[in-house]
PDB file of N, CA, C and O in Angstrom:
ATOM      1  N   UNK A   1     153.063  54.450  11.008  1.00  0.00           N
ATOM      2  CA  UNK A   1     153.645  54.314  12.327  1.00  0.00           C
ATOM      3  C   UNK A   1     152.677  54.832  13.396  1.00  0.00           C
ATOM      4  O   UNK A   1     152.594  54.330  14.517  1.00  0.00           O
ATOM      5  N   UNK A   2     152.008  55.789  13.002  1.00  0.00           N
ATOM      6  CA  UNK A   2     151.386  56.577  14.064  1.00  0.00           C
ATOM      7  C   UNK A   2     149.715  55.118  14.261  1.00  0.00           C
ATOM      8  O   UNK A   2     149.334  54.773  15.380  1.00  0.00           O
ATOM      9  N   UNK A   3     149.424  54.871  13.678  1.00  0.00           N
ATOM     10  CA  UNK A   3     148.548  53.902  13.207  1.00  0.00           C
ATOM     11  C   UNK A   3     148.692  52.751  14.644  1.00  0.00           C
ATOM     12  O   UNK A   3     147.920  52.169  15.406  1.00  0.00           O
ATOM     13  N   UNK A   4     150.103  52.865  14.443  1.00  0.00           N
ATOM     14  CA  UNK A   4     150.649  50.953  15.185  1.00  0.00           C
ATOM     15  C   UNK A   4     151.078  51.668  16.510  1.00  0.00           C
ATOM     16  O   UNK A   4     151.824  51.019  17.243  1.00  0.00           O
ATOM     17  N   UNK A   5     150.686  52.981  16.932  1.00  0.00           N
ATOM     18  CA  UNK A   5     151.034  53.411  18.385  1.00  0.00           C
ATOM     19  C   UNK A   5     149.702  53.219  19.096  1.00  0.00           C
ATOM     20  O   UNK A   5     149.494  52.744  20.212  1.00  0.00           O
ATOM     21  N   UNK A   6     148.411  53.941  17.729  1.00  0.00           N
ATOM     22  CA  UNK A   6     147.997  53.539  18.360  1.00  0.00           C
ATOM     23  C   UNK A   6     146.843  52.499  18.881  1.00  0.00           C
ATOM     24  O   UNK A   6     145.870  52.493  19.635  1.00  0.00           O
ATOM     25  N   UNK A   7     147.440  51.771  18.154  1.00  0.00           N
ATOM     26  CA  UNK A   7     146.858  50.380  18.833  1.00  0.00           C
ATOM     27  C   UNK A   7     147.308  49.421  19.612  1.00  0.00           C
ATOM     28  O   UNK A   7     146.700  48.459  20.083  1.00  0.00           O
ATOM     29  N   UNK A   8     148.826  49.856  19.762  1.00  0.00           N
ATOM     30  CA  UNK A   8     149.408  49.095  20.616  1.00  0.00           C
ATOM     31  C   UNK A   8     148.923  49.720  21.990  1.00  0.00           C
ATOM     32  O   UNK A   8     148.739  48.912  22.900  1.00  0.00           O
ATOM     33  N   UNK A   9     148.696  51.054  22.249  1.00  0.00           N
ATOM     34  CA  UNK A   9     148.263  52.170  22.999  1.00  0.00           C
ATOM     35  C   UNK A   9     146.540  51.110  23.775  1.00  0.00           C
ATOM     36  O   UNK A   9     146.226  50.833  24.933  1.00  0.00           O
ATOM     37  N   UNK A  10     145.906  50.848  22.515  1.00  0.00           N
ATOM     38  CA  UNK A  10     144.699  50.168  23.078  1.00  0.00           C
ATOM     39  C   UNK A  10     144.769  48.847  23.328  1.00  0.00           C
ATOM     40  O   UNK A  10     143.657  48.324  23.400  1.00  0.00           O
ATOM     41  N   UNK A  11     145.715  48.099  23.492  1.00  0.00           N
ATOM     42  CA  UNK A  11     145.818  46.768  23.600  1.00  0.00           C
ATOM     43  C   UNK A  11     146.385  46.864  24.855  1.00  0.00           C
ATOM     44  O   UNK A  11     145.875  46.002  25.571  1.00  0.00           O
ATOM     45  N   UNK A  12     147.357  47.638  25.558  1.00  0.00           N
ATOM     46  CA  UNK A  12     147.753  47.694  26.765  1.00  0.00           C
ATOM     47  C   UNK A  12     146.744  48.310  27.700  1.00  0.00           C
ATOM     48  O   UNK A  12     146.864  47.938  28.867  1.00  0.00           O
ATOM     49  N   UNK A  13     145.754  49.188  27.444  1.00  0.00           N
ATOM     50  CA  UNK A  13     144.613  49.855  28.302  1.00  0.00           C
ATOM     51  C   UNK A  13     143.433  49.384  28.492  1.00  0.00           C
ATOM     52  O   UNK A  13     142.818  49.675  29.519  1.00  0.00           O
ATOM     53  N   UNK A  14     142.842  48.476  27.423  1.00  0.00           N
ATOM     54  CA  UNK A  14     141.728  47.721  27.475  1.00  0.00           C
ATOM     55  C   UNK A  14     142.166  46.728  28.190  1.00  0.00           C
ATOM     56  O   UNK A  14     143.178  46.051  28.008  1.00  0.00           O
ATOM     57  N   UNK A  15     140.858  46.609  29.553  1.00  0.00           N
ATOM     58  CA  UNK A  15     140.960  45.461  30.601  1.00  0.00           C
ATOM     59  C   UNK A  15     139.924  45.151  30.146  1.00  0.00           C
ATOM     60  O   UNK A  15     139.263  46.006  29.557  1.00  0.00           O
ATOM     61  N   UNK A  16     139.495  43.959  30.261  1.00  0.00           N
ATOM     62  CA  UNK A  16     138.048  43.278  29.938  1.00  0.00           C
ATOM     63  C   UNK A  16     136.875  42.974  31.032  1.00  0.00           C
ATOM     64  O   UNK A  16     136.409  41.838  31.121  1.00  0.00           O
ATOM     65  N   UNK A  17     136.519  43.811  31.680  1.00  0.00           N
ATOM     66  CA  UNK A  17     135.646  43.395  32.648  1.00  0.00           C
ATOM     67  C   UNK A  17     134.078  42.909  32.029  1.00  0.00           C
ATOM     68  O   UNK A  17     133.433  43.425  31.117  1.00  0.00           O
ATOM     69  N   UNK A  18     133.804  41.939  32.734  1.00  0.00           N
ATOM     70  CA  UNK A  18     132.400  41.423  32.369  1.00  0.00           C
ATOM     71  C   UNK A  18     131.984  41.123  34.128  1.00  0.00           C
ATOM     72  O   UNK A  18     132.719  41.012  35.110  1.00  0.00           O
ATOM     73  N   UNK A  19     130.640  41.063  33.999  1.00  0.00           N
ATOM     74  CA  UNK A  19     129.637  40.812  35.226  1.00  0.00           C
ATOM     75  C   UNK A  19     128.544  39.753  34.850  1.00  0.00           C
ATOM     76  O   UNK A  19     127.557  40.088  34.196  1.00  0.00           O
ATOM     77  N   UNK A  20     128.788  38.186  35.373  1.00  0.00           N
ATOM     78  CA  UNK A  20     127.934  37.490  35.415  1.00  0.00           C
ATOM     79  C   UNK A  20     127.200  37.252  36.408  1.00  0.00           C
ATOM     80  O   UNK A  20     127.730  37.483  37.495  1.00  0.00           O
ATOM     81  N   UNK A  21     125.938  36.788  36.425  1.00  0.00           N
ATOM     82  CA  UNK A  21     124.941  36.348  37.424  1.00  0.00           C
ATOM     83  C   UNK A  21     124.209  35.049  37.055  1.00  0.00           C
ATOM     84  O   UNK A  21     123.350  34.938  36.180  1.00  0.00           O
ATOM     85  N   UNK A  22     124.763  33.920  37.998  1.00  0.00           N
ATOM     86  CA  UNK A  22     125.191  32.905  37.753  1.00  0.00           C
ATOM     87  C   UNK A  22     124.068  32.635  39.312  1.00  0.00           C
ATOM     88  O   UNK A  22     124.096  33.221  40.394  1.00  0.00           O
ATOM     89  N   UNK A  23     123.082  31.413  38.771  1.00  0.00           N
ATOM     90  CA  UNK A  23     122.098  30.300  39.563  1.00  0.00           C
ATOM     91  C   UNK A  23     122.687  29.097  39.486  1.00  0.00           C
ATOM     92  O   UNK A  23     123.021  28.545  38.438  1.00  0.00           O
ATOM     93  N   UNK A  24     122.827  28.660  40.627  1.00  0.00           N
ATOM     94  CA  UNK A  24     122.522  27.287  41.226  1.00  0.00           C
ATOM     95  C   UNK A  24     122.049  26.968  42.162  1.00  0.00           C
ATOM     96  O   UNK A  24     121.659  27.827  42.953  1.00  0.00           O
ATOM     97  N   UNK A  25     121.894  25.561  42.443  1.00  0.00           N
ATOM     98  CA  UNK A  25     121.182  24.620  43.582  1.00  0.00           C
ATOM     99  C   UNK A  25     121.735  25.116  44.694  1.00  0.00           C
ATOM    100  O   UNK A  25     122.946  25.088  44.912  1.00  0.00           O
ATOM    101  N   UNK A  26     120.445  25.839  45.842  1.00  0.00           N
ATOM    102  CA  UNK A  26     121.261  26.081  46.630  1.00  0.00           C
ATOM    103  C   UNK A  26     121.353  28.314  47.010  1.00  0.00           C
ATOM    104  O   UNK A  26     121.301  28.981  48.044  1.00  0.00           O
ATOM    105  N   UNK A  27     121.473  28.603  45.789  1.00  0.00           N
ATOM    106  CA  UNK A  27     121.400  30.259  45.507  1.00  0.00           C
ATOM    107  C   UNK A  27     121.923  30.896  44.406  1.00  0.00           C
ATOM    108  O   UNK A  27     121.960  30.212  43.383  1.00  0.00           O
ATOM    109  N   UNK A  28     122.273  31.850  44.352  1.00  0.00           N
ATOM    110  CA  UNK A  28     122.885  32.842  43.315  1.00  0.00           C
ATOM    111  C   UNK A  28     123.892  33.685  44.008  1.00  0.00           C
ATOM    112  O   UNK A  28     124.242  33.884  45.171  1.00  0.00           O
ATOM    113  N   UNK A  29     124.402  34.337  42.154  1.00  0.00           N
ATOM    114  CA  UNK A  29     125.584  35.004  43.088  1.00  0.00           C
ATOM    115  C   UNK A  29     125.988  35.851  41.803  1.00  0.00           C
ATOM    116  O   UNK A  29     125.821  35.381  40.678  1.00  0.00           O
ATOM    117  N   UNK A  30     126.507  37.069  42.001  1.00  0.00           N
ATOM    118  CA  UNK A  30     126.867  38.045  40.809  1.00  0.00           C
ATOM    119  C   UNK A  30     128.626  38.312  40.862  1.00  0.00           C
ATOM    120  O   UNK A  30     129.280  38.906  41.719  1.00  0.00           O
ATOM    121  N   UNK A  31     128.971  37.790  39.902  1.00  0.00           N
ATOM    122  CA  UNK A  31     130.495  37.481  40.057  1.00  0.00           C
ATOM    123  C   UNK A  31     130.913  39.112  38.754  1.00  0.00           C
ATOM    124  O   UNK A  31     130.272  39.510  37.781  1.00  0.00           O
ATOM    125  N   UNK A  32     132.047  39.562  39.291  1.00  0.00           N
ATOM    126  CA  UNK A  32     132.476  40.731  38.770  1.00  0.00           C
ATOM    127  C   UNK A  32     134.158  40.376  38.046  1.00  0.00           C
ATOM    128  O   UNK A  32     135.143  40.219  38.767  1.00  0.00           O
ATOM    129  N   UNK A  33     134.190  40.324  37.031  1.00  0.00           N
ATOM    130  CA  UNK A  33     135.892  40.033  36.696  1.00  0.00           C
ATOM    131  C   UNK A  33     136.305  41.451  36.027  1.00  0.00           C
ATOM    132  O   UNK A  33     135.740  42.213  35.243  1.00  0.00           O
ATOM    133  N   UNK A  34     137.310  41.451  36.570  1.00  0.00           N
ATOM    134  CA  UNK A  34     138.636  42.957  35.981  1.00  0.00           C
ATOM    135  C   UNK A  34     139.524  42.339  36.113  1.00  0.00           C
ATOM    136  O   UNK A  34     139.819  41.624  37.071  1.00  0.00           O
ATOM    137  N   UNK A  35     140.148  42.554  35.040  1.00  0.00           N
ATOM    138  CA  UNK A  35     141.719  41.906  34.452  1.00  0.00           C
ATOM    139  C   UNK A  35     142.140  40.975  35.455  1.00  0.00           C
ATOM    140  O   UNK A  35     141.023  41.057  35.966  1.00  0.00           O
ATOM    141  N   UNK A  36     142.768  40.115  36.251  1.00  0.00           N
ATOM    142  CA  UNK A  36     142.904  38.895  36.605  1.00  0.00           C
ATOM    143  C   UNK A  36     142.383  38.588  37.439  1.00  0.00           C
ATOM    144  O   UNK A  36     142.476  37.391  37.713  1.00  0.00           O
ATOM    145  N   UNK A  37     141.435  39.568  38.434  1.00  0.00           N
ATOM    146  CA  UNK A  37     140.976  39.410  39.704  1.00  0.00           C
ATOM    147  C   UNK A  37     139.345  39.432  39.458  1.00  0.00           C
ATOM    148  O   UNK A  37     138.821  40.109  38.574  1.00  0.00           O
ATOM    149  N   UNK A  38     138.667  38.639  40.322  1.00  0.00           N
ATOM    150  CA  UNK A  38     137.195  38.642  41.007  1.00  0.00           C
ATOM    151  C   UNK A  38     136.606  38.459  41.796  1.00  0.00           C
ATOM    152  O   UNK A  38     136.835  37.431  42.433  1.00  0.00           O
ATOM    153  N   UNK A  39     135.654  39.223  42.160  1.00  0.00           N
ATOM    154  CA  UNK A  39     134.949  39.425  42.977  1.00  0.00           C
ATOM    155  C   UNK A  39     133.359  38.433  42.787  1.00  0.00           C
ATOM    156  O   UNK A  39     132.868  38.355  41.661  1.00  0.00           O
ATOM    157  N   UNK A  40     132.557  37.612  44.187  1.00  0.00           N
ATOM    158  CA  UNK A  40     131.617  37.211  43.769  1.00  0.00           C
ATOM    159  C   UNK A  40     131.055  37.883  45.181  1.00  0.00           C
ATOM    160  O   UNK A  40     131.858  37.951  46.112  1.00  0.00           O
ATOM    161  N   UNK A  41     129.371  38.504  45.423  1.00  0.00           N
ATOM    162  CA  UNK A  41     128.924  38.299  45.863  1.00  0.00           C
ATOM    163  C   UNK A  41     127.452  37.577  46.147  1.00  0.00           C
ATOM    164  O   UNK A  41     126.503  37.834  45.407  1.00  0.00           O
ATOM    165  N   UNK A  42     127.340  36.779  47.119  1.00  0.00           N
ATOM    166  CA  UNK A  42     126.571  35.406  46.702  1.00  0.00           C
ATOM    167  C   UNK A  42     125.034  36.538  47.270  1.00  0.00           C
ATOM    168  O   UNK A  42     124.952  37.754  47.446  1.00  0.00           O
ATOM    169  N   UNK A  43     123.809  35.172  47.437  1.00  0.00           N
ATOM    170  CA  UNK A  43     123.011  35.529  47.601  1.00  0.00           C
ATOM    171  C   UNK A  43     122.516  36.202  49.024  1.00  0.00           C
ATOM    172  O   UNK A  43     121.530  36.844  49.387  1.00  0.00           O
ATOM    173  N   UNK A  44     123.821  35.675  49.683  1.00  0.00           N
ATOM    174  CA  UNK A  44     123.330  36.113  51.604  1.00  0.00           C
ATOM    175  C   UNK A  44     124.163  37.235  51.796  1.00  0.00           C
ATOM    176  O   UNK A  44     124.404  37.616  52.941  1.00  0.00           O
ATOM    177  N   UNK A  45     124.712  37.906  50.639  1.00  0.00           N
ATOM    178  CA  UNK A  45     125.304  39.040  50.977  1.00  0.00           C
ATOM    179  C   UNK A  45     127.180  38.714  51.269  1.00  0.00           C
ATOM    180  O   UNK A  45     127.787  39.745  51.560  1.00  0.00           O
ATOM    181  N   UNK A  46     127.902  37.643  51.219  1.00  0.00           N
ATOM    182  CA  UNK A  46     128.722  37.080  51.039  1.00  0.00           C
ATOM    183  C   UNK A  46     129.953  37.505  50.349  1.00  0.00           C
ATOM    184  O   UNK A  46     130.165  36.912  49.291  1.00  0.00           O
ATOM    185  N   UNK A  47     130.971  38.558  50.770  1.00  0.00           N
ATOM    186  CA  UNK A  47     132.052  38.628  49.496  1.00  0.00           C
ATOM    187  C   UNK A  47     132.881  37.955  48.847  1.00  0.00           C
ATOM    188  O   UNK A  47     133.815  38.141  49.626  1.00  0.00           O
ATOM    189  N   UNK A  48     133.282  37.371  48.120  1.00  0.00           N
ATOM    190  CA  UNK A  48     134.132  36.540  47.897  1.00  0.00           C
ATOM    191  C   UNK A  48     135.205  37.007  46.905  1.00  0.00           C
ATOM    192  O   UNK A  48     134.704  37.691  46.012  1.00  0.00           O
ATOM    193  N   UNK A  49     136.823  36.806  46.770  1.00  0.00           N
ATOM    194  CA  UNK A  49     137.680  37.409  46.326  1.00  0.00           C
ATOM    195  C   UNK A  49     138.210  36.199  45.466  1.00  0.00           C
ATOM    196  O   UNK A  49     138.000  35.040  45.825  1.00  0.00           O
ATOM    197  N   UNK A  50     138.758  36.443  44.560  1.00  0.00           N
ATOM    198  CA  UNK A  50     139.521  35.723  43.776  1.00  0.00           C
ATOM    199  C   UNK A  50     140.902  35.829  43.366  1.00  0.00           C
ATOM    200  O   UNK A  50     141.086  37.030  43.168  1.00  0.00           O
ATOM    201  N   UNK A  51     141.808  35.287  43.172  1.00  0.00           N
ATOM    202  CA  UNK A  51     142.906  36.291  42.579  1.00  0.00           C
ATOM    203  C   UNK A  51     143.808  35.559  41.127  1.00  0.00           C
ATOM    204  O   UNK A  51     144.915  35.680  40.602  1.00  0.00           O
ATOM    205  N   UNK A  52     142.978  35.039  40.989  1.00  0.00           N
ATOM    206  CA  UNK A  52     143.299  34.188  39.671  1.00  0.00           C
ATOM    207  C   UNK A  52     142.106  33.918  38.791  1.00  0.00           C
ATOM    208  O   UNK A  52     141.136  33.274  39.191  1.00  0.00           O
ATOM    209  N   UNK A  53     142.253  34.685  36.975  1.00  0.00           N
ATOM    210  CA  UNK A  53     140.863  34.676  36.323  1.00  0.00           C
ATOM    211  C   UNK A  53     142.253  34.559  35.107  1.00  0.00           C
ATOM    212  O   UNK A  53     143.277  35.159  34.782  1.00  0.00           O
ATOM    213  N   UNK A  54     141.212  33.002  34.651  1.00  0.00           N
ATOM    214  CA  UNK A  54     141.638  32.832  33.389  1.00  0.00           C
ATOM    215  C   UNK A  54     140.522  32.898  32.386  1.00  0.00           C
ATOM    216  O   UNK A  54     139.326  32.715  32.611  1.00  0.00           O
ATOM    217  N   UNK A  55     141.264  33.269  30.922  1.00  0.00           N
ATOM    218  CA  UNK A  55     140.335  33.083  30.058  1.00  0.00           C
ATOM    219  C   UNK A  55     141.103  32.230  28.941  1.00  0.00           C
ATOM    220  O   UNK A  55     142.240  32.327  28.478  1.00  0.00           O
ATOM    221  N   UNK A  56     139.911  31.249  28.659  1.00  0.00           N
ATOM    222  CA  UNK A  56     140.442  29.949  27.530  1.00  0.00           C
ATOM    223  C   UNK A  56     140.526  31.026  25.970  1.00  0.00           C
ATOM    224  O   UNK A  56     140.211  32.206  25.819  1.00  0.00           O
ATOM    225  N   UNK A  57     140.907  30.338  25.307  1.00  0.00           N
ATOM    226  CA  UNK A  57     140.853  31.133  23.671  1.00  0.00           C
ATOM    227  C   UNK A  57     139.446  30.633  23.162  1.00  0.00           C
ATOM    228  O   UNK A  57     139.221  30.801  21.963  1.00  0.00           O
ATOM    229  N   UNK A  58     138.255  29.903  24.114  1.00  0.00           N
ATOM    230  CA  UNK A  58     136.994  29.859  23.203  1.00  0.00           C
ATOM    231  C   UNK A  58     136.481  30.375  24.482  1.00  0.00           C
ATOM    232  O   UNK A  58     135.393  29.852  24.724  1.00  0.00           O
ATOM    233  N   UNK A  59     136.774  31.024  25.192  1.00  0.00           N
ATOM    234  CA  UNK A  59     135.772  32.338  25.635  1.00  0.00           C
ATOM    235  C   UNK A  59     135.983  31.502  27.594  1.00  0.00           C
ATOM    236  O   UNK A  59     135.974  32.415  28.420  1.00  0.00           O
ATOM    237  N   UNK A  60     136.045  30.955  27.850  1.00  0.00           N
ATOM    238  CA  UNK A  60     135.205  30.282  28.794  1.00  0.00           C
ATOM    239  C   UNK A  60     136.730  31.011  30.166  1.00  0.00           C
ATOM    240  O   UNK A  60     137.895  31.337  29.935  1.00  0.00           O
ATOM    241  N   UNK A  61     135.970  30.996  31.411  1.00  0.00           N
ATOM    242  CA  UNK A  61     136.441  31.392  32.353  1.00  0.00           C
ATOM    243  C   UNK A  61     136.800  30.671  33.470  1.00  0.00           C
ATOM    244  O   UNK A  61     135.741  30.203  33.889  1.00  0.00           O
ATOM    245  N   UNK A  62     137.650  30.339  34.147  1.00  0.00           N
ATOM    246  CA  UNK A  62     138.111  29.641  35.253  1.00  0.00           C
ATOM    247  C   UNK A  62     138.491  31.361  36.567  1.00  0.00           C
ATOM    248  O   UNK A  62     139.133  32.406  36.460  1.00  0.00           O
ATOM    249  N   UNK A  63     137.683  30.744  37.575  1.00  0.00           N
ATOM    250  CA  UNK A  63     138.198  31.307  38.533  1.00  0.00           C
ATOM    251  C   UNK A  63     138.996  30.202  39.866  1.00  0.00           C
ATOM    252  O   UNK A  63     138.593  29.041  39.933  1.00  0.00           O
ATOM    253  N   UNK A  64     139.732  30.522  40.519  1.00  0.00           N
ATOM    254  CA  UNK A  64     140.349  30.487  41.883  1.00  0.00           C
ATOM    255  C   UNK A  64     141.572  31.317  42.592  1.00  0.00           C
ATOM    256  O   UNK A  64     141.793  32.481  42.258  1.00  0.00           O
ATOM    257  N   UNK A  65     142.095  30.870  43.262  1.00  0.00           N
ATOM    258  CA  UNK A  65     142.645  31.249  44.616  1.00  0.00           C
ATOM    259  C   UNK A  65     141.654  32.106  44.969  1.00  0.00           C
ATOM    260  O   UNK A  65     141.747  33.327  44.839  1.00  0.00           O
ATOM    261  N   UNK A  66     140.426  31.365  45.542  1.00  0.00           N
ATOM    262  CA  UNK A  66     139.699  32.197  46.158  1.00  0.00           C
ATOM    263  C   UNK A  66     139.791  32.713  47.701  1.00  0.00           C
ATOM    264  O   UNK A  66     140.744  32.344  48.387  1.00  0.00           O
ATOM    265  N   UNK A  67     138.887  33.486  48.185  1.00  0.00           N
ATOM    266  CA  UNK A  67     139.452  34.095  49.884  1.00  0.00           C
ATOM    267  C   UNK A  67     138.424  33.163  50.745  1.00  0.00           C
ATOM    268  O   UNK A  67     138.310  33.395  51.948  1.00  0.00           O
ATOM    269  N   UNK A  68     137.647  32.072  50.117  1.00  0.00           N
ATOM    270  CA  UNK A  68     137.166  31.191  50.645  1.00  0.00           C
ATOM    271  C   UNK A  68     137.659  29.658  50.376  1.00  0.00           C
ATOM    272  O   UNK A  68     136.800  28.893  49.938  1.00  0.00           O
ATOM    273  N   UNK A  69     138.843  29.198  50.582  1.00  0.00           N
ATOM    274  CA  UNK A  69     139.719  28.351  50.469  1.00  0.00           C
ATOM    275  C   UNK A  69     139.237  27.102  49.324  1.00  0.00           C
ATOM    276  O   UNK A  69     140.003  26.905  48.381  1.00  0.00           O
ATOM    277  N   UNK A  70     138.449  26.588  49.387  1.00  0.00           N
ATOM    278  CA  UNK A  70     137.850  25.479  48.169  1.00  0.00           C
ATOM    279  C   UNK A  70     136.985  25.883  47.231  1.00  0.00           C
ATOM    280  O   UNK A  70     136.386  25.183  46.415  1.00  0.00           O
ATOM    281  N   UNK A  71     136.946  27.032  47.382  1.00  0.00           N
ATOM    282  CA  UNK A  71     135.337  27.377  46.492  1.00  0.00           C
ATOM    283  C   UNK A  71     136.379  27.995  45.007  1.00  0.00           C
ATOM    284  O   UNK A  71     137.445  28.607  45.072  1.00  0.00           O
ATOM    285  N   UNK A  72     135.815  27.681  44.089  1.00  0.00           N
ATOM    286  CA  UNK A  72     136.265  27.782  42.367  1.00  0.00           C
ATOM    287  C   UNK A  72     135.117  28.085  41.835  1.00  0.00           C
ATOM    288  O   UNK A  72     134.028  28.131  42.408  1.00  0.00           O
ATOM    289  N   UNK A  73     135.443  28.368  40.333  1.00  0.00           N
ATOM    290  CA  UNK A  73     134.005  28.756  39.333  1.00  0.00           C
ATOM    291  C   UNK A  73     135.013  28.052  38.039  1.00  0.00           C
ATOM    292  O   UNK A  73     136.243  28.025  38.053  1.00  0.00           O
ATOM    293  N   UNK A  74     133.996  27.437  36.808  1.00  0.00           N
ATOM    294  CA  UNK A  74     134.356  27.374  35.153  1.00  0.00           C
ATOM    295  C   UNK A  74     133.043  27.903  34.923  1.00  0.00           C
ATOM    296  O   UNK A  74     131.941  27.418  35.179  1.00  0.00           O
ATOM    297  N   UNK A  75     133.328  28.858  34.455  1.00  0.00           N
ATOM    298  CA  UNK A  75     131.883  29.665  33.415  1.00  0.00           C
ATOM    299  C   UNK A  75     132.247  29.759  32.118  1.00  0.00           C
ATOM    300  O   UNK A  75     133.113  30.508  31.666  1.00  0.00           O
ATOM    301  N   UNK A  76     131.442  28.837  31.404  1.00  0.00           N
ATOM    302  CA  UNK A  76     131.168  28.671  30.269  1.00  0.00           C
ATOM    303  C   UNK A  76     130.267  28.314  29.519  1.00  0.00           C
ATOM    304  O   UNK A  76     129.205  28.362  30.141  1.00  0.00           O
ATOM    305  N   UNK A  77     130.119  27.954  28.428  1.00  0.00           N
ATOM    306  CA  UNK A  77     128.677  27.396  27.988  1.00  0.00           C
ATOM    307  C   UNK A  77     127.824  26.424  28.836  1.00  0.00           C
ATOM    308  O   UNK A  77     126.606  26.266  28.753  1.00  0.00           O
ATOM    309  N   UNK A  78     128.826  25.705  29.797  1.00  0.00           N
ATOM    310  CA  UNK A  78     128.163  24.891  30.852  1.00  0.00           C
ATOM    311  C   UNK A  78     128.996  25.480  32.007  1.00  0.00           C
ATOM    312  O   UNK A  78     130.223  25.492  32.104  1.00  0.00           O
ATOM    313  N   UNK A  79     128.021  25.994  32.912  1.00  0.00           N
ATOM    314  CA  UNK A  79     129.258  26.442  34.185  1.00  0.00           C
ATOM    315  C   UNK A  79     129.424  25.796  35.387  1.00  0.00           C
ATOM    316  O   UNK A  79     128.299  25.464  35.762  1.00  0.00           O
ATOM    317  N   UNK A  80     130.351  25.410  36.269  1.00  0.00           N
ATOM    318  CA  UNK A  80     130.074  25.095  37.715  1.00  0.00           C
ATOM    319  C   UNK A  80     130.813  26.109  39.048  1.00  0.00           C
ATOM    320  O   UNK A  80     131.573  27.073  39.143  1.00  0.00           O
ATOM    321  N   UNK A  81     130.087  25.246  39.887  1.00  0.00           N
ATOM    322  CA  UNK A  81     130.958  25.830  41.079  1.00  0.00           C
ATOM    323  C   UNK A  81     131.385  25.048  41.506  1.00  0.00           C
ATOM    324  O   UNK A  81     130.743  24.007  41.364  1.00  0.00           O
ATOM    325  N   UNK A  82     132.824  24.927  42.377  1.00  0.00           N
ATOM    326  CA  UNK A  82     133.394  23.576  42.574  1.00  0.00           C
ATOM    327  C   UNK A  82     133.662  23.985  44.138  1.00  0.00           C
ATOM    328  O   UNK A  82     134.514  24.874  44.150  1.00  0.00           O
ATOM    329  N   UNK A  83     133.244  23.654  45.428  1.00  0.00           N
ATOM    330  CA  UNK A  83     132.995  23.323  46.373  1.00  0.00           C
ATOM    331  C   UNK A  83     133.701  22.346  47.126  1.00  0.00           C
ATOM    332  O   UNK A  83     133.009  21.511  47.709  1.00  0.00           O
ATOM    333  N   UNK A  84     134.951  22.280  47.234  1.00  0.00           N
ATOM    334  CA  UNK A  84     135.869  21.056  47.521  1.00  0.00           C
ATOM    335  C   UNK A  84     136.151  20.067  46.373  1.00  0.00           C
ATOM    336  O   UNK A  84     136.834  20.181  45.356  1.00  0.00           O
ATOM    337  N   UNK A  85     135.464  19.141  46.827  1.00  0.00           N
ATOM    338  CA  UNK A  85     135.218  17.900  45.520  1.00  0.00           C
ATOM    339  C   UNK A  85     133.963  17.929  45.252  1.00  0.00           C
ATOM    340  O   UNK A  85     133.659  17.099  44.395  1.00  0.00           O
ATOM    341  N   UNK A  86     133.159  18.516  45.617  1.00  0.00           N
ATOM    342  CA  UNK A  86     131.815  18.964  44.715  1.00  0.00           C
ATOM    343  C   UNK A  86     131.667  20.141  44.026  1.00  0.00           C
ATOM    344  O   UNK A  86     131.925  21.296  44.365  1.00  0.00           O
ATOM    345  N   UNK A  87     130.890  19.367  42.285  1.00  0.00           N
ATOM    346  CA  UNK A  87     130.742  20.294  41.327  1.00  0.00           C
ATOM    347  C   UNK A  87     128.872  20.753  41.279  1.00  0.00           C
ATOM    348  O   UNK A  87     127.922  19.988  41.108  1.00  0.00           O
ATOM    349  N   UNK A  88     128.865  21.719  41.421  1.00  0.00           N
ATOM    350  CA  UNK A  88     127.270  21.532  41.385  1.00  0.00           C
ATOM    351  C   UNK A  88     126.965  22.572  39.821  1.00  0.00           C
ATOM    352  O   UNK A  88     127.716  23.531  39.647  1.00  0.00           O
ATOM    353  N   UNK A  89     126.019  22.328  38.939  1.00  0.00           N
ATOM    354  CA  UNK A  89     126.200  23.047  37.681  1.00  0.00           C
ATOM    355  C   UNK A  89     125.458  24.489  37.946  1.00  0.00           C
ATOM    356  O   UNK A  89     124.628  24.368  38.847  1.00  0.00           O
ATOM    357  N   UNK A  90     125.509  25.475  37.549  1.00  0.00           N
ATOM    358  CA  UNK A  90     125.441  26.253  37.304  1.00  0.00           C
ATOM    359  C   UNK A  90     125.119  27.312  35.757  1.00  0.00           C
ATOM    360  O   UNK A  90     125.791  27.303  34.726  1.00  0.00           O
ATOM    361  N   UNK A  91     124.142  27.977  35.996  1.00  0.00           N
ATOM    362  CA  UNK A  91     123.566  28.995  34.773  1.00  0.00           C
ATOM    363  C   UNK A  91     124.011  30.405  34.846  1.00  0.00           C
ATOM    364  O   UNK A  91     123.443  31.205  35.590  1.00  0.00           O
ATOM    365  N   UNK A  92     125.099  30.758  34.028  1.00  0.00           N
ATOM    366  CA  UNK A  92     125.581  32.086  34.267  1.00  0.00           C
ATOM    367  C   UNK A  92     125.700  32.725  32.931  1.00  0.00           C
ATOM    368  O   UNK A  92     126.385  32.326  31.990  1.00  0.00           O
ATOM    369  N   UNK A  93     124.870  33.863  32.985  1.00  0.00           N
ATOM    370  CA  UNK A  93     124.489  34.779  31.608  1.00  0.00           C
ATOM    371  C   UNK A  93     125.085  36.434  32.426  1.00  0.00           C
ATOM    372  O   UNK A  93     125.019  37.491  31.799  1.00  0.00           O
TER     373      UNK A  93
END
């Protein structure tokens, strides 16, 4: 019993933050995720907020409701930024 406290203990406390830095056409930008929310700031010094971060079950990331109204991210083995109706690709390690 004591075993299954505590891991239930670490399954509720572990948030998953990761920090990518992600190139494309155009500039860069270092995007910050903590548990559903992110942060990007681009290359001109730019903040950008997110408030919706999904993660697929093969790893890959969707951001939006961003605080810059059209702008989105999918980071994954192939990533983009989505810009209204433009996708431009993107390299994010």
């Amino acid at each position: 019993m004591r075993y299954l406290i505590i891991f239930l203990f670490l399954l509720c406390t572990n948030v998953e933050a990761k920090i990518f830095k992600c190139k494309y056409s155009g500039g860069n930008s270092k995007i910050e995720i903590s548990s559903n929310r992110a942060t990007e700031t681009t290359s001109a010094g730019v903040v950008i907020n997110y408030s919706k971060v999904e993660l697929s079950s093969k790893g890959a990331y969707s951001l939006s409701g961003s605080s810059k109204d059209t702008r989105a991210w999918f980071i994954g083995a192939i990533s983009f930024l989505m810009l209204g109706t433009n996708m431009t690709q993107a390299t994010c390690r």
